[in-house]
C-alpha positions in Angstrom: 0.0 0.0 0.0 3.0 2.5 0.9 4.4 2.0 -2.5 1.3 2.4 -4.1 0.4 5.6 -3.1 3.7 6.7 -2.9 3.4 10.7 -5.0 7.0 9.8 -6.3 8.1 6.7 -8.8 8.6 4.2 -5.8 11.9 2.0 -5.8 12.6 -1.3 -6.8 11.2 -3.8 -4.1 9.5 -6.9 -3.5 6.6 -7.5 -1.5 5.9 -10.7 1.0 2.7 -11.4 2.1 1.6 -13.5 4.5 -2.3 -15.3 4.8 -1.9 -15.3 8.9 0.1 -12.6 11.7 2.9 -14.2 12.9 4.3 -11.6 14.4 6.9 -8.3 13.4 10.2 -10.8 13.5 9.1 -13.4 11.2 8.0 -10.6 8.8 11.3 -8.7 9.3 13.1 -12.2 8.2 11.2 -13.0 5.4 11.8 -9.6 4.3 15.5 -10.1 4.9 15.9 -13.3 2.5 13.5 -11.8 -0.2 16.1 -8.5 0.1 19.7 -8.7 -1.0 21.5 -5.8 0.3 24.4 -6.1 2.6 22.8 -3.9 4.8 19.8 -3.4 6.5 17.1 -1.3 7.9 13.9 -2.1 9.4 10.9 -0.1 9.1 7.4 -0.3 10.0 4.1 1.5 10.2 4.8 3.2 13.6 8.6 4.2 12.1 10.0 7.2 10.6 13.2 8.1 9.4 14.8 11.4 8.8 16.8 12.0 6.1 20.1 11.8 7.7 19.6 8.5 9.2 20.4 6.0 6.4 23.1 8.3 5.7 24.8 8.3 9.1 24.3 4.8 9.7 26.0 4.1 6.1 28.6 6.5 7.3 29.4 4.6 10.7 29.5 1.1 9.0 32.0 2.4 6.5 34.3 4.0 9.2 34.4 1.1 11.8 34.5 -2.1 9.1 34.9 -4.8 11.9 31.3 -3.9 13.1 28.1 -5.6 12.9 25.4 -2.9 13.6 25.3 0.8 14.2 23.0 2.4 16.2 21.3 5.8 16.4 19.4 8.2 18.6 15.3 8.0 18.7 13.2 10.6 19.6 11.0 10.3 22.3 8.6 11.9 24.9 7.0 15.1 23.4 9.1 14.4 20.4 7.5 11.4 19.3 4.1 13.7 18.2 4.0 16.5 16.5 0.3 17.4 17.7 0.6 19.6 20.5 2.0 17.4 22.4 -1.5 15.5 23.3 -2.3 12.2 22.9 -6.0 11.8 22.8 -7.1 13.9 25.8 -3.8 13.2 28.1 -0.8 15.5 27.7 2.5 13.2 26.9 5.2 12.8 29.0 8.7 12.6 28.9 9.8 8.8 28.8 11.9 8.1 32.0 15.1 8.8 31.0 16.4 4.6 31.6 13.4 3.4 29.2 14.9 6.5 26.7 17.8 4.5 26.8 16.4 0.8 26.9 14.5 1.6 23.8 16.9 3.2 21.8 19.2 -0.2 22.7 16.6 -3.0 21.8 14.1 -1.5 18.6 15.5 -2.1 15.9 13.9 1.2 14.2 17.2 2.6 14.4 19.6 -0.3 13.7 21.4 -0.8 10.4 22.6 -4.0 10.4 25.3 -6.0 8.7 23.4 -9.1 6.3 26.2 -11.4 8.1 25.6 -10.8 11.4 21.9 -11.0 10.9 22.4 -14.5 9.2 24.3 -15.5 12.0 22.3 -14.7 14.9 19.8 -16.5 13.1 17.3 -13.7 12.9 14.2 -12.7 14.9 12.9 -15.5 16.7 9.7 -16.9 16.1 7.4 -18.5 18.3 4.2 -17.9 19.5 5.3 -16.0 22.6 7.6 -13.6 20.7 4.1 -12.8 17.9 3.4 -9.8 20.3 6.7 -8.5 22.2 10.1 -9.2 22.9 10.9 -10.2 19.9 13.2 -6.5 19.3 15.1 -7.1 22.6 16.1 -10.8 21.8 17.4 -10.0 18.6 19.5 -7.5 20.6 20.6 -9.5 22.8 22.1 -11.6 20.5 23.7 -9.3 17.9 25.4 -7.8 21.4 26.6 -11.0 22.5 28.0 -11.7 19.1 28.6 -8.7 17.2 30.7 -5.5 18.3 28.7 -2.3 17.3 28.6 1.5 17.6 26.2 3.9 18.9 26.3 7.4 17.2 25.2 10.1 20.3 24.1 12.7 17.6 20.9 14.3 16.3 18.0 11.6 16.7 17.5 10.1 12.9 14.2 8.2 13.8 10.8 9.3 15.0 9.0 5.9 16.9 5.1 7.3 15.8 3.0 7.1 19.2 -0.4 5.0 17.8 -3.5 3.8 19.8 -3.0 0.5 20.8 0.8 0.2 19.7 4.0 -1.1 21.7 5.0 2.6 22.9 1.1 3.9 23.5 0.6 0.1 25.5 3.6 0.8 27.8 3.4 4.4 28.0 2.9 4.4 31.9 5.8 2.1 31.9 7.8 4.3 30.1 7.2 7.8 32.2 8.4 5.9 35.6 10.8 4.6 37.2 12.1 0.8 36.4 9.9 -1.2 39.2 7.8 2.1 40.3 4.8 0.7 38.1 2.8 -2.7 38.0 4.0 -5.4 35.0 2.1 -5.1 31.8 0.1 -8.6 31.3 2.4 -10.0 28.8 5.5 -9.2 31.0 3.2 -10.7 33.9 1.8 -13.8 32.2 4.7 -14.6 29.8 7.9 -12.6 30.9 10.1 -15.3 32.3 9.5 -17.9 30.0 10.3 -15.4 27.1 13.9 -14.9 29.3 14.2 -19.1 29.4 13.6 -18.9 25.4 16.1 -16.3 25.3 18.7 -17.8 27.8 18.6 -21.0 25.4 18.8 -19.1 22.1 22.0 -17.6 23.5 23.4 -20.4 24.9 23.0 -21.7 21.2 24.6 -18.6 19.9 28.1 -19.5 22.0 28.2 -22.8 21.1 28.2 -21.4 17.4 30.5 -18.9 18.2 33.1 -21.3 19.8 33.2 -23.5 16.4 33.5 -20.3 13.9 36.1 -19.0 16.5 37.9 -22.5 16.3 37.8 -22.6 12.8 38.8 -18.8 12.5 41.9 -19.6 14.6 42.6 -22.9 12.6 43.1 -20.8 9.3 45.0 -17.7 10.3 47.1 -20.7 12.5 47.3 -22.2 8.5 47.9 -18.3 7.0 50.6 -17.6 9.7 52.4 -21.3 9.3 52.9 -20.3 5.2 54.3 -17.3 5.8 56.9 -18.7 8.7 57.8 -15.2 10.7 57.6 -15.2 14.3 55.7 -11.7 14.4 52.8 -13.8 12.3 53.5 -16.9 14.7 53.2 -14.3 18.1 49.7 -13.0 16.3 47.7 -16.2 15.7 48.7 -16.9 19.3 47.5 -13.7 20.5 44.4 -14.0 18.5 41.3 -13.5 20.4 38.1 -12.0 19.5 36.4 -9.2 21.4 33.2 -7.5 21.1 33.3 -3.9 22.2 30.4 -1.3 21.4 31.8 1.9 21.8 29.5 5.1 22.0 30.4 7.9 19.7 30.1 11.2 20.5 29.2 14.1 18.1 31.6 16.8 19.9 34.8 14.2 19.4 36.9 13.6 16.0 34.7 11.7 13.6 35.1 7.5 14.4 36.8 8.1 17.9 34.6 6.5 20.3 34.4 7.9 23.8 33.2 5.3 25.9 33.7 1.6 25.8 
């Protein structure tokens, strides 16, 4: 439908439909393997990016080339609405600023993301108890156990849409409190820990898999180094060992240098 009605020639893309709702991660997957860009964005109804956000998320991927992911700033509070600030007949608040900073770690609104690292995390999951939350903050969890990654402190590039009924308008009292000040939302109540046991088990999967492409990646540069026969290529396969750092870039510092790790 966006396409469709789009006042401008649309681009080239290809759309997947489903017949039943199974949920915002399996359709963020199956758009994945019908796309074939190296990298990508999600978007969705309740999404909107400015124009500098593809541009500065292309721009931190090209400066930092051992990354997965790069993240960027969100709007939020007042700033998600651009209607007076009211919401129905309430006035919005300002999020609390821990969820400001939960969100903008787990949505993957404003993620750009490496097609590798996706592949290798395995996606979203899917399962019935991921079709209405949590889904965002497993994936998360994953590409930060796996993946290093930057998050650019600048100008927010997306706008998270506040909609009757949606994620952010469902958890809105959630969101203007204090972590533990306000009652569980039902799905957090009814389904939270076994969403964490799913989760605990996906990652626990994730290490094993990152043991054995670890193994193997020592194995070769061990083979590389061997051929070439110099110690200072014999001292680095020894001293070989991967880290995952996600540094946290500042706008007032150098372009690339990160100020916090």
């Amino acid at each position: 439908r966006a396409c469709s009605e789009c006042p401008y020639a649309p681009p080239n893309y290809t759309l997947v439909e489903h017949q039943e709702n199974r949920g915002a991660g399996v359709s963020r997957n199956d758009g994945v393997a019908a796309g074939k860009g190296g990298v990508i964005f999600f978007g969705e109804a309740d999404d909107v990016f400015y124009e500098h956000h593809i541009p500065m998320c292309w721009d931190q991927l090209r400066q930092h080339p051992n990354v997965g992911f790069a993240k960027m700033r969100m709007d939020a509070g007042r700033e998600y609405l651009e209607m007076s600030f009211v919401f129905g007949d309430a006035p919005v608040q300002e999020l609390h600023p821990h969820w400001q900073v939960a969100i903008e770690d787990t949505s993957p609104m404003n993620l750009c993301v490496r097609r590798e690292a996706h592949n290798f995390i395995r996606g979203f999951p899917d399962g019935e108890l991921f079709h209405m939350d949590m889904e965002d903050g497993a994936y998360m969890m994953a590409l930060y156990e796996a993946y290093g990654g930057v998050k650019w402190l600048g100008p927010p590039s997306t706008l998270y849409v506040r909609r009757e009924g949606n994620g952010l308008d469902r958890r809105m009292v959630q969101f203007t409190n204090a972590p533990g000040s306000v009652p569980l939302g039902e799905q957090d109540e009814v389904h939270g820990d076994a969403r964490f046991d799913l989760i605990d088990g996906m990652l626990a999967v994730l290490r094993d898999a990152m043991v054995e492409y670890h193994a193997i990646d020592d194995l070769l540069l061990g083979e590389a180094s061997a051929l070439t026969a110099t110690p200072e290529n014999d001292k680095t396969a020894l001293e070989h060992v991967p880290t995952h750092p996600y540094p946290i870039l500042r706008p007032d510092l150098p372009s690339g240098r990160a100020a916090v790790v």
